[in-house]
GUKEFI-11228 format. One record per residue (C-alpha): residue in three letters; x, y negated, z negated. Coordinates in steps of 0.25 Angstrom, whole numbers. Example, Ala and Ser with C-alpha at 12.3 -4.5 7.8 and 13.67 -1.06 7.14 Angstrom:
2
NODE  residuo      x      y      z
NODE      ALA     49     18    -31
NODE      SER     55      4    -29
END
This chain:
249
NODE  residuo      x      y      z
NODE      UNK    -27    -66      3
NODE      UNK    -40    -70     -2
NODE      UNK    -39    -81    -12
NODE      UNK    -52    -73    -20
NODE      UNK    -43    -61    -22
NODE      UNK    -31    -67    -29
NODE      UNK    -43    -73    -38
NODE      UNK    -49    -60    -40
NODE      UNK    -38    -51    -44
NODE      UNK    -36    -62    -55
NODE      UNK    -48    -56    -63
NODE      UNK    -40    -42    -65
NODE      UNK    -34    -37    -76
NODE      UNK    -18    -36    -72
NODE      UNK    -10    -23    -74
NODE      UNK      6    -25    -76
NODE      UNK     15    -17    -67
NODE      UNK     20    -10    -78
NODE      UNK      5     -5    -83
NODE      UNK      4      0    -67
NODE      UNK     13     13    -71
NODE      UNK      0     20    -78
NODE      UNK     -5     19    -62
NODE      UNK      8     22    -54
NODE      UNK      0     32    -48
NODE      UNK     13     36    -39
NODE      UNK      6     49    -35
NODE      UNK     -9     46    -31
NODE      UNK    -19     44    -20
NODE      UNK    -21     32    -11
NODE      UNK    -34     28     -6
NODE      UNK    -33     14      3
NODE      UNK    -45      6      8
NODE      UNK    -43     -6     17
NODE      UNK    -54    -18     15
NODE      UNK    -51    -32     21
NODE      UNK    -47    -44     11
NODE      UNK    -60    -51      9
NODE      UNK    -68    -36      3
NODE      UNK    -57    -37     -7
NODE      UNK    -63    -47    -15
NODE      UNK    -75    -39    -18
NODE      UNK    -69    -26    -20
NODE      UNK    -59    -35    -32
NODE      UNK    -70    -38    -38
NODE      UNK    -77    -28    -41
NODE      UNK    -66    -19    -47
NODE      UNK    -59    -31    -53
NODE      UNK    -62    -25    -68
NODE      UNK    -58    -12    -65
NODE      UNK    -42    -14    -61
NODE      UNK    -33    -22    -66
NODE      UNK    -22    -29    -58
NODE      UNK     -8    -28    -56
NODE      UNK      0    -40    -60
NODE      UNK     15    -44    -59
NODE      UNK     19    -56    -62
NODE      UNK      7    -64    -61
NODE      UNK      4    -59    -49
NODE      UNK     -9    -48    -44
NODE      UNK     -6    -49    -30
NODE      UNK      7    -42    -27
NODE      UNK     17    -43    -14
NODE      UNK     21    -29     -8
NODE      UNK     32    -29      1
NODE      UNK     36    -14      7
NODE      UNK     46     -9     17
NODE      UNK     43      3     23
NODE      UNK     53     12     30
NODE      UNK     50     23     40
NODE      UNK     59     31     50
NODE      UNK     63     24     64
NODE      UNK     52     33     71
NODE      UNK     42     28     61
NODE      UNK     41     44     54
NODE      UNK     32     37     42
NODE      UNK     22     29     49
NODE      UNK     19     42     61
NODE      UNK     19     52     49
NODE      UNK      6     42     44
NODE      UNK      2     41     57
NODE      UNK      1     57     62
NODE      UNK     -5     57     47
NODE      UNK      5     66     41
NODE      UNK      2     71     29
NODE      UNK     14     68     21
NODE      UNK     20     54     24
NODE      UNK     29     46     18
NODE      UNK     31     31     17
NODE      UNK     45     22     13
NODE      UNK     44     10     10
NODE      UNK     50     -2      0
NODE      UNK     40    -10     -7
NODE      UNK     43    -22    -14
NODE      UNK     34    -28    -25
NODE      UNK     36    -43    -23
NODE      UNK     31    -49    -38
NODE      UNK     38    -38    -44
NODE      UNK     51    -38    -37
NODE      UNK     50    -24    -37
NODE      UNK     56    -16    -25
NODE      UNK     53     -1    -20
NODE      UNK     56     10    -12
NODE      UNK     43     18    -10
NODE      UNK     41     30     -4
NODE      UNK     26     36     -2
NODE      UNK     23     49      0
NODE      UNK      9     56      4
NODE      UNK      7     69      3
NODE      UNK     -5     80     11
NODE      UNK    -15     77     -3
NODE      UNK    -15     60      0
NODE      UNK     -7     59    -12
NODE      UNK      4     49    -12
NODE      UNK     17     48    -18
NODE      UNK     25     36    -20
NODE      UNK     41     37    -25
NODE      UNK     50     23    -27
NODE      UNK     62     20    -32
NODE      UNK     65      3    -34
NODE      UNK     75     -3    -25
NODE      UNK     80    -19    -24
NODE      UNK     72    -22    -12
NODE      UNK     70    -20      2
NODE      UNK     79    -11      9
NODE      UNK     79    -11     23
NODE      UNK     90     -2     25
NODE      UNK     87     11     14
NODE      UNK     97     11      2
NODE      UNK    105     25     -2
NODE      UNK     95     27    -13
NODE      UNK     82     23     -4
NODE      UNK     86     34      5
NODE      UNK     87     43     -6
NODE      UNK     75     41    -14
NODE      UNK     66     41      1
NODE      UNK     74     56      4
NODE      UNK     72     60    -11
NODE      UNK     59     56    -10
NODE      UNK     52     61      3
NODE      UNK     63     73      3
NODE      UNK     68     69     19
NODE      UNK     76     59     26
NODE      UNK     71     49     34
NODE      UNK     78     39     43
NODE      UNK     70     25     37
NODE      UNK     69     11     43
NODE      UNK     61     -1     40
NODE      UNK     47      0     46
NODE      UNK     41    -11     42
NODE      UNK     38    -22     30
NODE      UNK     25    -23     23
NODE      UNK     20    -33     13
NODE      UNK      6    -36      7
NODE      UNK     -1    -40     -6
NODE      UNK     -7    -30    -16
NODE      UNK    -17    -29    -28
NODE      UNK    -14    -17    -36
NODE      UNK    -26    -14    -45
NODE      UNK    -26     -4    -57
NODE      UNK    -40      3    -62
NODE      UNK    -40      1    -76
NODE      UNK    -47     14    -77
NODE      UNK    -41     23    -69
NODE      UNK    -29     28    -63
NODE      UNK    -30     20    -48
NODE      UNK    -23      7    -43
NODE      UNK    -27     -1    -32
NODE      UNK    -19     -8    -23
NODE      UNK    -25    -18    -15
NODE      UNK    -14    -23     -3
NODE      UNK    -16    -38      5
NODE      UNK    -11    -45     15
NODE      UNK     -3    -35     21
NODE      UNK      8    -37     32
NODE      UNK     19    -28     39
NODE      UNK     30    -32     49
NODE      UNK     45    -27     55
NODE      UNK     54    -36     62
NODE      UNK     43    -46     68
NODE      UNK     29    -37     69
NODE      UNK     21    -43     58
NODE      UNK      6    -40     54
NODE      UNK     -2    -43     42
NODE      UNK    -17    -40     38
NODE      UNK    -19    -48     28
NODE      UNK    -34    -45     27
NODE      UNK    -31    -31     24
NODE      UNK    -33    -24     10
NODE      UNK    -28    -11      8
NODE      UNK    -32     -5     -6
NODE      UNK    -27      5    -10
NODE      UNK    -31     16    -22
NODE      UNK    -22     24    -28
NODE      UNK    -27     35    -37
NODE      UNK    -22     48    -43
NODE      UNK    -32     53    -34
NODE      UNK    -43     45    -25
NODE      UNK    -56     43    -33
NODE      UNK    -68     33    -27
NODE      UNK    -72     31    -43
NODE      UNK    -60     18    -40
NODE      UNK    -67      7    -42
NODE      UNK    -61     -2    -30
NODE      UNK    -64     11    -22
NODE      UNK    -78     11    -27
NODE      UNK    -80     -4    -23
NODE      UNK    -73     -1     -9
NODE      UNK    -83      9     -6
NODE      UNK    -94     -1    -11
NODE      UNK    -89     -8      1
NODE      UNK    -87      4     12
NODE      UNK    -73      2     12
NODE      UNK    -68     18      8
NODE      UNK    -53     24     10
NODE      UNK    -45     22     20
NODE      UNK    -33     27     25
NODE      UNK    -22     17     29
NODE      UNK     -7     14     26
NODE      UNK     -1     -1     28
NODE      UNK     10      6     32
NODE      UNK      5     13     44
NODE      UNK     -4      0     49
NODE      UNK      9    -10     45
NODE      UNK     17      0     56
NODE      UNK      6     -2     66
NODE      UNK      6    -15     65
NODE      UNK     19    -19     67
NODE      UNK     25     -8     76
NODE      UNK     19    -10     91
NODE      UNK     25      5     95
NODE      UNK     18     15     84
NODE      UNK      8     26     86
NODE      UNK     -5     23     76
NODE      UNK    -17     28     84
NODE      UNK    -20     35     71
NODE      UNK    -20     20     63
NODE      UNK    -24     14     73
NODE      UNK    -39     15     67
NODE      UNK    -33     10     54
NODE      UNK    -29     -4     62
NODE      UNK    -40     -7     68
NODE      UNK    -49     -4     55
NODE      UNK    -39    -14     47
NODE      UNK    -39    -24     58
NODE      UNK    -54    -23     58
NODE      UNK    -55    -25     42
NODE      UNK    -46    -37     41
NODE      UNK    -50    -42     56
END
């Protein structure tokens, strides 16, 4: 990571995880733009006095590791692929600083809009508890047969406006691997907008622009499999790679 961020995000005003209920914003849209590490710096700050920061324990860059689960002929990553309107993602994500552990369960609908459900567990499992299998059936109303599909892990940012209703997460250093495939981009930046509904009145959205960098469509999820699973159809990614490949080259 660039030295100048972890200098930058210092100037924020912090936000407690507790105060980050007000803007759950479990139900929402998200809107994702991909920059490459060094714009970064720029776009901080100029929106530094219009979020504040999340802040656990000292710390304002944050450790996410998830575990995502998908059927042995990979149902969740070709329902993206062949861009089916209603997907579903399973994954367990834990928050290192906080010692928190979940099992997540997103859900988009035909309108873009997103739904996340999640019930705490202990910690990673890589076999599905009783009560896993129960909350994933209760939530998506079907029974799938789920593995693990591969292990993902970067650093995030979260930012919250302190006008509006709108966090901003800003994901680092990203890396996937299963058994001994491993890839990382780690001068890729994903942020992503989550508001009730998409609005470019945002001020980070307002200073992508600024920079001609405008929405675009991508899931870690989807370039991760790609990435460490030699025998997967991704003609309709396979624009994505290359334009990240390209960014962070």
């Amino acid at each position: 990571m660039n030295p100048n961020i972890p200098k930058l995000i210092k100037e924020l005003k912090s936000i407690s995880l507790g105060e980050m209920d007000s803007v759950s914003l479990m139900k929402r849209t998200d809107t994702k733009f991909i920059i490459d590490e060094k714009d970064l710096i720029a776009v901080l700050k100029n929106i530094k006095d219009k979020y504040r920061i999340l802040e656990i324990e000292g710390n304002r860059v944050l450790t996410y590791s998830s575990l995502y689960f998908d059927t042995p002929t990979k149902k969740f990553y070709h329902d993206h692929h062949n861009r089916k309107i209603n997907r579903t993602k399973v994954r367990m994500r834990k928050y290192v600083e906080s010692d928190l552990c979940f099992l997540e369960i997103k859900q988009k609908d035909g309108r873009g809009k997103t739904t996340k459900s999640r019930i705490p567990i202990d910690d990673f499992e890589t076999e599905l508890s009783d009560n896993s299998i129960e909350f994933i059936k209760n939530t998506t109303q079907e029974s799938f047969d789920l593995e693990p599909i591969i292990w993902n892990e970067f650093n995030r940012i979260t930012l919250v406006n302190i006008e509006g209703k709108e966090r901003i997460t800003i994901d680092l250093n990203l890396s996937f691997k299963i058994n001994d495939a491993f890839k990382a981009y780690n001068n890729l930046v994903i942020i992503e907008v989550k508001q009730e509904r998409f609005t470019r009145t945002s001020p980070v959205v307002k200073q992508l622009k600024l920079i001609q960098i405008n929405p675009y469509k991508i899931s870690k999820y989807c370039i991760g499999m790609i990435s460490v699973y030699n025998d997967l159809k991704y003609n309709r990614f396979k624009s994505k790679l290359i334009k990240v490949n390209k960014l962070i080259a």
